[in-house]
N, C-alpha and C positions, 0 to 999 in steps of 0.2 A: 737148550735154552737155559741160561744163569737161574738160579731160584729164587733171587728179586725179583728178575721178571716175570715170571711166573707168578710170584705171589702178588706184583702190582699189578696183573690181569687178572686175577680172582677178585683183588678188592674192587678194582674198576667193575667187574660182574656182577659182583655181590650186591655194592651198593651206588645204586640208580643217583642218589642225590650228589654223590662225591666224582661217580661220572661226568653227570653234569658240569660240574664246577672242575674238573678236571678239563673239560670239552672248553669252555670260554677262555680256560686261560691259554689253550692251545690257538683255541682261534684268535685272541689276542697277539701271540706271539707271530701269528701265520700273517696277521693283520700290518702288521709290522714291515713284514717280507713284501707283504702285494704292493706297500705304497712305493716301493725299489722297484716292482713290475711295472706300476703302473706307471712311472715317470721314465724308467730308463730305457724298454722293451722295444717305444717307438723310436724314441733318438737309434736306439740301436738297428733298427730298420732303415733309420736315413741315413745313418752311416755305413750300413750294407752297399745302400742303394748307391753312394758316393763313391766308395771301394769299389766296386764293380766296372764305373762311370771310368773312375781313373784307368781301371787296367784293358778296358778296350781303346784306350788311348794312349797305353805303351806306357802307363805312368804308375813307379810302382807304389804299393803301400804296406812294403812290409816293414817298415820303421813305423808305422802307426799307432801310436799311445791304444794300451788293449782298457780295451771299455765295454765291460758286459755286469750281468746280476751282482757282481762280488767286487772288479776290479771298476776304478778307483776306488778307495774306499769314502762313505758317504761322510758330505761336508754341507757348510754353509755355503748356497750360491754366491753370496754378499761380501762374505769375508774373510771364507775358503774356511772357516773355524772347523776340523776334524769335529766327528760327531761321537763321541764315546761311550761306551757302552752304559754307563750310568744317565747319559741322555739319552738313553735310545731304548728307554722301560714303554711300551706301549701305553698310551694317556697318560701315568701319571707324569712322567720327566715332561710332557707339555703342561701339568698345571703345574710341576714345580718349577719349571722357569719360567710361569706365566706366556705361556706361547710365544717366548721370544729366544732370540741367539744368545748363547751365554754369551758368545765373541763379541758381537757388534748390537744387538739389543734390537736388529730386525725384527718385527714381525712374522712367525711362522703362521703358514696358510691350517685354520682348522680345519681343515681335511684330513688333514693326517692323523690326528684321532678319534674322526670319525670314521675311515677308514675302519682302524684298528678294534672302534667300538662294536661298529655292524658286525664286521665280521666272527668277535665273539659275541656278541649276541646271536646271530643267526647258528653259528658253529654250537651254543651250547642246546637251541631252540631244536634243531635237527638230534643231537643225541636226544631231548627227551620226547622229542616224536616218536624216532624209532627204537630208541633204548641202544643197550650194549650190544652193536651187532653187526656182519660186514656192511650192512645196506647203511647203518651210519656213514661210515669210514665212507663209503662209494658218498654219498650225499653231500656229506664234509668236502670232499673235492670237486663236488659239482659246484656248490656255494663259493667255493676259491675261486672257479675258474671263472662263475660272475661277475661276481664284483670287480677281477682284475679288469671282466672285458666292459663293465656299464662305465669305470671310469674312465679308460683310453679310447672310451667312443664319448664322453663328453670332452677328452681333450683335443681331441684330435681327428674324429670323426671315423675314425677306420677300428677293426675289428680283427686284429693279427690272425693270419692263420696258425701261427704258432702255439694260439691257444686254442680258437673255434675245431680245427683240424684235430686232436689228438681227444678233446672233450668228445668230438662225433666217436672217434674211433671207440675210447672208453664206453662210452653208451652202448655200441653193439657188444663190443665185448662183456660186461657188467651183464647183460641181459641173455647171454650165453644162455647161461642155467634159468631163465625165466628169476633175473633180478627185477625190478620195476615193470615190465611186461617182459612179452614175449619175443622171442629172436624173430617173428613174422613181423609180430607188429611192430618191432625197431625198425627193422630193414626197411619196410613201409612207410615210416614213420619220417627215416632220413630222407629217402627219396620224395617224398611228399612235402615235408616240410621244405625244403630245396625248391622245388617244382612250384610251390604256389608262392614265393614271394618271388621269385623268375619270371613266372608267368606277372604276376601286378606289375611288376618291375620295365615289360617288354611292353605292354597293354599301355600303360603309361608314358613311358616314351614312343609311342606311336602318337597318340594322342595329341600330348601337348610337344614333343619335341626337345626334352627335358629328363633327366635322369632322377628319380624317384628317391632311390634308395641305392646300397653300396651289394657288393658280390657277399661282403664278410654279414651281412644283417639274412640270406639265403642259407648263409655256412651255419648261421648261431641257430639259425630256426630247425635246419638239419637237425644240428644238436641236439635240440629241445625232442623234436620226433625221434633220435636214436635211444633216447633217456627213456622218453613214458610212451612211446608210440603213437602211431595216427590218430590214434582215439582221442587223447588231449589235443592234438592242434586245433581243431577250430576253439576251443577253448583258450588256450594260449595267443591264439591271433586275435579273438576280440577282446581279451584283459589287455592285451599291451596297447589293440588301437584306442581302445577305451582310455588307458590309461596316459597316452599320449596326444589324446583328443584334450583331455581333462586339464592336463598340466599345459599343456601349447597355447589352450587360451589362457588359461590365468597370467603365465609370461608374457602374452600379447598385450594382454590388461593391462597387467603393470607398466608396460612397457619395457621389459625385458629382452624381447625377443620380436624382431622386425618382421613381420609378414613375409618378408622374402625370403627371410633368411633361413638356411636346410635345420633341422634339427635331427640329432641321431635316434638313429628307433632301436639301437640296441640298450639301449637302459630298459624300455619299455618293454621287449622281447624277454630282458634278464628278470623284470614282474612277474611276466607269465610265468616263465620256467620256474621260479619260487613259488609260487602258487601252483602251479602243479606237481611239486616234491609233496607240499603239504598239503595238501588238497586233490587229490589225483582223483581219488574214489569216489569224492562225493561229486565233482563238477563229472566224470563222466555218465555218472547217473543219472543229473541232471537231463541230460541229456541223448542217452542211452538207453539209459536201466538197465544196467552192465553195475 
């Protein structure tokens, strides 16, 4: 290892505050990245799903313009304006072009850095919870792979296995060595977590004759059980219904959101699992004494 690097993980070791402020500016920059996940990842799912379509009907698609995380490179939808790296500084290049296209003066959507913001805020929150240490770094990627999934399930209502699948996989592996729990209670934890929004799921559509919930909202709760174990689910399942009770009427109130209409339970599910990185101990105590 070079002996810069070396000595800029001693000073990241040494000192807890410059860590910190180290950690926001990464999640900032990471924050950056998710908002290219979070727009491009599904398109790139219906263009899979299209590709596929065409070649059981003999129709090829290998002249296909390549569109994935990197290729094209990012522009204005409006005015096709390239986006340049000096626009592309996480929040600030939005207040310094006052949230609009340098090219055509559209309005950009503040999501994007908000996006950007969360994410280093939560990224710096989790290094001073756990300090300098692998269970950061492991926590730091749990936190990514939230937010990628809370906002492609407000856009679009699905839950990629591209991300749900590999966060499970990571949770049992992470927990090998007894990282967040134990390799029982992971295992446990996935199968469980899995198993009881299946079960509502089945229960529900028996009932009313109507589908509940999606396969990917099963896959994410996995996840959450592979991360902290069985022990937090019932924890994690009544903060997200909770939290999804809470905010479903306020949108009804306002009128936001039509009585009919499905809302995605993975934002709420992606609550729980933040409240259970930071909060593990004391909610299963709560209710344990564990």
């Amino acid at each position: 290892m070079p002996d810069f690097i070396f000595e800029f993980l001693n000073l990241l070791r040494e000192n807890p505050p410059f860590f910190i402020g180290f950690s926001v500016l990464l999640g900032l920059l990471v924050g950056s990245f998710l908002n290219v996940v979070i727009h491009r990842l599904p398109r790139m799912m219906e263009m899979e799903w299209h590709r596929n379509c065409a070649e059981l009907q003999g129709i090829s698609t290998e002249n296909s313009p390549a569109y994935n995380l990197v290729k094209p490179r990012s522009a204005c939808p409006h005015c096709k304006h390239p986006i340049t790296a000096l626009e592309n500084i996480p929040v600030i290049s939005y207040l310094f072009l006052g949230g609009k296209c340098r090219g055509c003066k559209t309005h950009i959507s503040l999501r994007y850095p908000l996006v950007e913001a969360a994410t280093g805020i939560l990224t710096g929150l989790v290094s001073w919870h756990f300090g300098y240490s692998g269970m950061a770094v492991a926590a730091w990627i749990f936190i990514f792979a939230l937010i990628a999934l809370t906002f492609i399930d407000l856009d679009t209502q699905l839950l990629p296995d591209d991300i749900t699948l590999p966060l499970l996989w990571l949770g049992l592996l992470y927990n090998l060595n007894t990282g967040f729990t134990d390799l029982e209670s992971a295992v446990v934890g996935a199968a469980a977590g899995y198993l009881t929004l299946w079960s509502v799921y089945w229960l529900f559509k028996l009932v009313t004759g109507k589908e509940g919930m999606g396969y990917g909202d099963f896959k994410l709760l996995a996840a959450l059980g592979a991360w902290f174990g069985w022990q937090l689910l019932p924890a994690v399942i009544l903060l997200s219904s909770l939290a999804g009770s809470i905010i479903g009427i306020i949108l009804i109130v306002s009128a936001r959101q039509g009585r009919g209409k499905p809302m995605p339970f993975g934002p709420y599910l992606a609550l729980g699992g933040i409240a259970a990185l930071f909060f593990g101990n004391q909610l299963s105590q709560l209710y344990l004494g564990t």
